[in-house]
N, C-alpha and C positions, 0 to 999 in steps of 0.2 A: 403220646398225645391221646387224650381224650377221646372217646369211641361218640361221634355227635352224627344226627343224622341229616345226610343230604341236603335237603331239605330246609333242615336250620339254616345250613349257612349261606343261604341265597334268597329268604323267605322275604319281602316288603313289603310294608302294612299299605293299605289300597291308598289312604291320602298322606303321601307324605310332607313332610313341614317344608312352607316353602320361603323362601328365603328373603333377606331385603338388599336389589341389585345396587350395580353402580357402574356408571359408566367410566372405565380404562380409560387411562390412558400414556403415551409414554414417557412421561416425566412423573406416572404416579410413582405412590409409595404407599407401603400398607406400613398399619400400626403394627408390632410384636402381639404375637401370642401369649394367652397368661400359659403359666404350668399349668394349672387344676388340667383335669379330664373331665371331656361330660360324660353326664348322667349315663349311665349303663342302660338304663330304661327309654332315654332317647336316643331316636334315631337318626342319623346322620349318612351321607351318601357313601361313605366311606367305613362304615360300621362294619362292615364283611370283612374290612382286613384287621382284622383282632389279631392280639397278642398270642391267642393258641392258635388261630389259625399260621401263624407267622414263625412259629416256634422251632419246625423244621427245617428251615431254609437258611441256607448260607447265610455267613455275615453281608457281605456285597449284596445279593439280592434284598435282602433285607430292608439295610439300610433302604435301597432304591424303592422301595415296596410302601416304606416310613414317612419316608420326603415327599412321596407322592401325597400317602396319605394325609399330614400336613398339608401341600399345597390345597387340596380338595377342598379339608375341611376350610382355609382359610378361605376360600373362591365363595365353597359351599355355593353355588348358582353358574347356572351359564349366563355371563356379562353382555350388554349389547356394546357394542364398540364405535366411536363416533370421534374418527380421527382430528377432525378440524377444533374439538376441543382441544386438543394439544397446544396449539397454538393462539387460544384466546388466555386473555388475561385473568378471567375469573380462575378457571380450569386447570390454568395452565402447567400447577402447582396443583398437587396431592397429600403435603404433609402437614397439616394443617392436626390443633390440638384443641382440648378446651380451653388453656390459657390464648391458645390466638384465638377462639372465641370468644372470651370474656373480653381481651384489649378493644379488639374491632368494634364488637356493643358498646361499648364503653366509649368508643372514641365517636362513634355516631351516635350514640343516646343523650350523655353531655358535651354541652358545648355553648354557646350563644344564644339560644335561644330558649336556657333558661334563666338568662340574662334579662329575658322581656317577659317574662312572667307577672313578675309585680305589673306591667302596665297592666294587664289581664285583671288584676285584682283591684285596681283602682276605677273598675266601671263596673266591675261584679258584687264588691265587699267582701266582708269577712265570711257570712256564713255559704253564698254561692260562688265564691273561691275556693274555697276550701273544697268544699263539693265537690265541685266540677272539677277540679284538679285529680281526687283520689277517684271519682269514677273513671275519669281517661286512662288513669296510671292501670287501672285493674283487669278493665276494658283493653287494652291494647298486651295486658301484658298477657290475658288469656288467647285475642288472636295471635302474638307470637309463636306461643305452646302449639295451637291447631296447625301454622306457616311449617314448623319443627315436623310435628308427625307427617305433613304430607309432603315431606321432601323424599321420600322413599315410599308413598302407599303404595304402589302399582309395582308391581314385580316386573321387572328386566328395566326397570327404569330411575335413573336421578332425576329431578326437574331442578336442577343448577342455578334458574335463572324465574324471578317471579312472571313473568312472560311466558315462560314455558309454563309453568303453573297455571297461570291464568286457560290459556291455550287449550290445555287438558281438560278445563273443567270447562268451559263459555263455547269450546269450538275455534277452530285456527283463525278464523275471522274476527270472529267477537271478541278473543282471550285475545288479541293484538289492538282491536279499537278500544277494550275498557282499560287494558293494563299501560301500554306503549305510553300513553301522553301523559300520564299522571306521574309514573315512575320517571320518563326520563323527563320532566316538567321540573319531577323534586329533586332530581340530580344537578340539573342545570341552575335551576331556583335556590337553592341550598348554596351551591355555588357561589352562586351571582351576590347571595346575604352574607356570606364565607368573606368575599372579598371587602363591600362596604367594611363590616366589622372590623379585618385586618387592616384594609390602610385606615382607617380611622382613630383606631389602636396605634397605629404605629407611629401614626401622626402625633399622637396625644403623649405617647411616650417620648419619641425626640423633645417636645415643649417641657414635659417635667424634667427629664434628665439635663436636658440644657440650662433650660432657667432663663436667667439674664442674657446671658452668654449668647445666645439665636443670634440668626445674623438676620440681617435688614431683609434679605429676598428668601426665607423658607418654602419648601418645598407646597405644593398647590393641596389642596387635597384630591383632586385628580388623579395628579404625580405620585403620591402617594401609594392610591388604589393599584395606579403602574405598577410600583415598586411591589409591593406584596402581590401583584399574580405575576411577575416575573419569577419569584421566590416559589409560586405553586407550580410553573412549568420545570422551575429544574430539578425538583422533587416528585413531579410527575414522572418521568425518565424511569422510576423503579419499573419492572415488567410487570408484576402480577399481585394479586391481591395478597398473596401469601408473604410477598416480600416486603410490603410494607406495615409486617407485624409489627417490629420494632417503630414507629411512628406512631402506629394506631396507639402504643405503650404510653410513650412521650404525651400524646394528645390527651390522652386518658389521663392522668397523674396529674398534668398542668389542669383538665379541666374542672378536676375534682378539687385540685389546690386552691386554684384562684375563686373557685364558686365559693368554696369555705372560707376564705379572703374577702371575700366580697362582703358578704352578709353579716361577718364578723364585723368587720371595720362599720359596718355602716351600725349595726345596732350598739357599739361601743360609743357612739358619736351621741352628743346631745343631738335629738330631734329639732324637727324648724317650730318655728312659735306659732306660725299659720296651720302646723297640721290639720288635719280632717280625715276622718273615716268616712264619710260619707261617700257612696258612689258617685263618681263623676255623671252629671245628667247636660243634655243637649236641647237646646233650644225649644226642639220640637220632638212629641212621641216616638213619630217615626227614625228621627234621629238618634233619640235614646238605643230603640229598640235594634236599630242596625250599627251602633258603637257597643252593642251588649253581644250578638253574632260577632263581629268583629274578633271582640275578647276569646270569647268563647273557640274561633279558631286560632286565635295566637296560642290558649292552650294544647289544642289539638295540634301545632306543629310543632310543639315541645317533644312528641311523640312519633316524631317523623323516624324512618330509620326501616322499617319490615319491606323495604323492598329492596333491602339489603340481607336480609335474615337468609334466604335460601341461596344467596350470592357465598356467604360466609361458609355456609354450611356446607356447601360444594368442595369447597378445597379441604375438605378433609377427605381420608379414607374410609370406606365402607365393607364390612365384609358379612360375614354369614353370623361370625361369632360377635361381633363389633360392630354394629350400626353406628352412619354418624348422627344420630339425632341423640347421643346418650351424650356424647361429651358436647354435643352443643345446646341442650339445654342443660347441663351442667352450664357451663360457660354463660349461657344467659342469666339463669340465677344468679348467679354472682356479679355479674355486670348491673343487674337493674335493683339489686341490693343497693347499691353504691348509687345510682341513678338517684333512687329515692330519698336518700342522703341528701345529695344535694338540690332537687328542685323543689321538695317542701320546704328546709331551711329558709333555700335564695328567695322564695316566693313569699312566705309568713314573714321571713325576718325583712325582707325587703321592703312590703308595704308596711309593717308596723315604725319604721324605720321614717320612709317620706311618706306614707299616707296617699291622699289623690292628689299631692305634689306631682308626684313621680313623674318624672319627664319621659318623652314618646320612644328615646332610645332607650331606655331599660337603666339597670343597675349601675353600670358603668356609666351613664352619664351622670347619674345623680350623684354619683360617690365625687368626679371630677366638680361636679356645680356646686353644693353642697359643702364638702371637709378638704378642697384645694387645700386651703390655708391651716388646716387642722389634722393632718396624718402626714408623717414624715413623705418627704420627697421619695426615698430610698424603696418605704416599703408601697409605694402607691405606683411607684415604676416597676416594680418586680411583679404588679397584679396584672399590670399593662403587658407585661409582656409575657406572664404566661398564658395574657390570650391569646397574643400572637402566636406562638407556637402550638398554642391546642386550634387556631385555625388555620394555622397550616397544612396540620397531621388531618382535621376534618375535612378538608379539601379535597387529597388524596383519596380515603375509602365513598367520597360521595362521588367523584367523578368517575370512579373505576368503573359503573355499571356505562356509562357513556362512552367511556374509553371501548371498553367490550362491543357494544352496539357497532361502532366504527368500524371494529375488525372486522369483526365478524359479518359485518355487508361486503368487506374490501375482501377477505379470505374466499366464499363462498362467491362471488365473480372471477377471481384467479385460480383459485382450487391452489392456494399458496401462502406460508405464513407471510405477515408482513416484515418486510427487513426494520431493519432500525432507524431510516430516513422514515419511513411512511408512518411508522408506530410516534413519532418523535412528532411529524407534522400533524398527526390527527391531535395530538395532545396539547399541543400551541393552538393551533384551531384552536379549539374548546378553552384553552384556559385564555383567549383573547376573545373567545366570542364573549363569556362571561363579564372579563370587563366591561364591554361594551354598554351589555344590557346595566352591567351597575351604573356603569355612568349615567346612561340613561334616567334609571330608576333610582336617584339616590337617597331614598327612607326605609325605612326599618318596618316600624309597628303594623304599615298598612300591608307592606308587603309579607309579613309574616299571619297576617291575617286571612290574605287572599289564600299562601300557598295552604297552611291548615284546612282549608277549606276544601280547594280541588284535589288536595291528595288524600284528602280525610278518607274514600275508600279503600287508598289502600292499604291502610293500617285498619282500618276500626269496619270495615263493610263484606269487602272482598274477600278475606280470610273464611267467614261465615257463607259463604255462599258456594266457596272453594268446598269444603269439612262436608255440607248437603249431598255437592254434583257428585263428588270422590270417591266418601265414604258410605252415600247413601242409604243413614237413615231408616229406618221404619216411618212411612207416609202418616202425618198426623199423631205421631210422638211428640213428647215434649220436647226430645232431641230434635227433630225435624223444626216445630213449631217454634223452639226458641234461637235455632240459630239461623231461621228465614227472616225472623222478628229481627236480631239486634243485626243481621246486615240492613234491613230496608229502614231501619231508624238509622244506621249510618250513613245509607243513603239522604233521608232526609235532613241531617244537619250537615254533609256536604255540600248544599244545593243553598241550605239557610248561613252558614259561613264564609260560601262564596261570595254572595249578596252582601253581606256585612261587609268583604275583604275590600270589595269593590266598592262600595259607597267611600268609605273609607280613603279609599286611593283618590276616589272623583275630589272629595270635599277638602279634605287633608293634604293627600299628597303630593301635592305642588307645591307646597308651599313649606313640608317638613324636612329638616335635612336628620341626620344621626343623633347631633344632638349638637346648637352651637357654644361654644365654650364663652364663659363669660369674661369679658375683658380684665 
């Protein structure tokens, strides 16, 4: 061996690199190690047991000397430990990759609700659709990026849950009143739209695939609504977010299909004779003006989904060498690739298609009103029903942060997982309370107007003001002053698209259903 001095091989440079945590736990899993080695010139906590140092020593010691060193480097950090994750549903589950990141965005980025886009563009037009469409799209997909990095800013810490998030940045009071109502607003909301959509779908599929054949007493469209959130409680049942990769897969693929289904069929179709481009206008200014907000938040809920971003990104593992933010913004590239695919299509080809025809349920109505009698049976029920199934799978990853909330009040009262009766009944709950509110509330356009509206922080506001508290800026940078700037304009068209969501429901929504089918 090598004559080295003392000194050397104990030396540590004053700041060493410090790491990005995570929090254990015992059903985690860490990702495999590459081969490569690092750099010789960095430093690592386990750099003192080199290969010449090691050179001397038995085999056995060795080895144990090696696996150590391995383990370290992979730790690389002391973890904080926080058992009751174990036992939650987001958490529960560690193995989590970029492809379960790209299904999951995918399964909550498209879905339904770029189904109502075109109605968005029939009060906007052509050139403040379009607009307004690629600003959101760019807008939201850069607060996702800032959501990504700050899932690990803070050393000894994951924030698993955009609540925890918030919490860090606002203060444990504040980060629970700005974040709680909106997040679980748009899990429940999303829901409650999840279900109209599916029995509506489902409904409209039994009438095509039957035909003549229906019998004298079909099912209500109530019954319906029944029928499809029965189908979401017993796919609820899965435990955790990780296990319902394969769905989030199905949801994704069907949603991608049918969206390119859709838009196809309809711009293959001769157009109606009555077309118009013109934006649809209301009686009166003000009502112009608050059916233009309106729109404007049906766009902005096309975009719902980042309060699910640090949900996703939790179930993966994390380590010193391997951060999860690498494969989960892999994973989201690739998901909102695909995104953009289908909500510019479904939204240009959709209004170029009916124009300010466009009826108040979206795309899927228009195609049933419109080309009934003009696209085969066969393949107009095949588009019908891979909504159904892409809103079944979107059911599942929007209800999981509510699911989570459940436990995790019911866990931290017992200091106890929940068994399988309590886990089962909180998810019936919820997939019956949602009924309810659909029954309730049974319109589309207004309600996707309102929820863009009150959630509109947390996609397009809160992210910007999280990246200031966190990361902290230089005061009066452009970095500082641009991302104070575009949260408090986020602020400002959540407050303005609420107002639109809500007129909308007062004037409208009494009186609009999904969409009625013509005799």
């Amino acid at each position: 061996m090598d004559e080295r001095p003392e000194t050397e091989l104990i030396s540590i440079p004053a700041t060493p690199r410090v790491s990005t945590p995570e929090i254990l736990t015992p059903s985690g899993q860490r990702s495999p190690r590459p081969a490569t080695k690092p750099s010789s010139a960095t430093w690592t906590p386990t750099s003192f047991i080199s290969p010449r140092f090691l050179s001397p020593i038995g085999t056995p010691m060795k080895r144990v000397l090696v696996n150590m060193k391995g383990y370290l480097e992979d730790v690389g950090h002391l973890t904080k430990l926080n058992p009751q994750d174990a036992w939650l549903p987001i958490t529960e589950s560690r193995n989590g990759n970029a492809y379960y990141a790209a299904f999951h965005n995918l399964n909550a980025g498209v879905g339904f609700q770029a189904l109502v886009l075109p109605v968005a563009f029939a009060f906007l037009g052509w050139s403040w659709g379009i607009l307004s469409l690629t600003i959101a799209y760019c807008w939201q997909l850069y607060t996702l990026w800032i959501l990504v990095q700050l899932h690990e800013a803070v050393p000894g810490k994951r924030y698993n849950r955009y609540v925890e998030l918030a919490q860090a940045a606002f203060g444990e009071r504040l980060g629970v009143w700005l974040a709680l109502f909106p997040t679980v607003y748009l899990s429940a909301g999303t829901a409650t739209a999840l279900i109209l959509i599916g029995g509506e779908t489902m409904k409209l599929f039994f009438q095509i695939v039957c035909g003549p054949l229906c019998t004298s007493n079909p099912l209500t469209t109530v019954e319906w609504y029944l029928v499809f959130t029965s189908l979401c409680i017993v796919l609820s049942q899965l435990p955790n977010l990780n296990s319902i990769a394969g769905l989030s897969l199905i949801g994704a693929v069907t949603a991608i299909t049918y969206s390119t289904m859709v838009w196809v069929l309809s711009v293959s179709q001769p157009r109606p004779a009555t077309i118009s481009y013109e934006p649809l206008s209301m009686p009166s200014t003000s009502g112009s003006l608050f059916a233009v907000l309106n729109a404007l938040g049906i766009i902005a809920f096309a975009f719902r989904g980042h309060n699910l971003v640090l949900e996703i990104q939790s179930t993966m593992p994390s380590t010193f060498k391997h951060p999860a933010h690498v494969p989960m913004w892999r994973g989201a590239k690739i998901s909102y690739f695909f995104i953009a695919l289908c909500i510019f299509p479904i939204s240009i080809g959709g209004f170029w298609a009916y124009g300010n025809l466009m009826p108040s349920g979206g795309m899927l109505a228009a195609l049933y009103a419109f080309h009934i009698h003009d696209i085969p049976r066969g393949l107009l029920a095949t588009a019908f029903l891979l909504v159904v199934f892409s809103c079944l799978s979107s059911f599942q990853i929007y209800s999981m942060p509510a699911f989570d909330s459940f436990e995790a009040g019911y866990t931290s009262r017992t200091n106890k997982p929940c068994s399988i009766w309590v886990r089962s009944g909180f998810r019936v709950f919820f997939g019956f309370v949602s009924f309810f509110i659909g029954v309730a509330l049974p319109f589309l356009s207004s309600l996707a107007g309102l929820l863009g509206g009150l959630t509109l922080p947390v996609t397009f506001a809160y992210p910007c003001f999280m990246w200031v508290l966190i990361k902290k800026p230089a005061k009066y940078s452009f970095n500082w002053y641009f991302h104070w700037g575009l949260g408090w304009l986020g602020v400002a068209f959540s407050l303005a698209f609420s107002i639109g969501g809500i007129w909308s429901m007062v004037t409208n929504g009494l009186k609009l259903k999904f969409f009625k089918p013509p005799n």
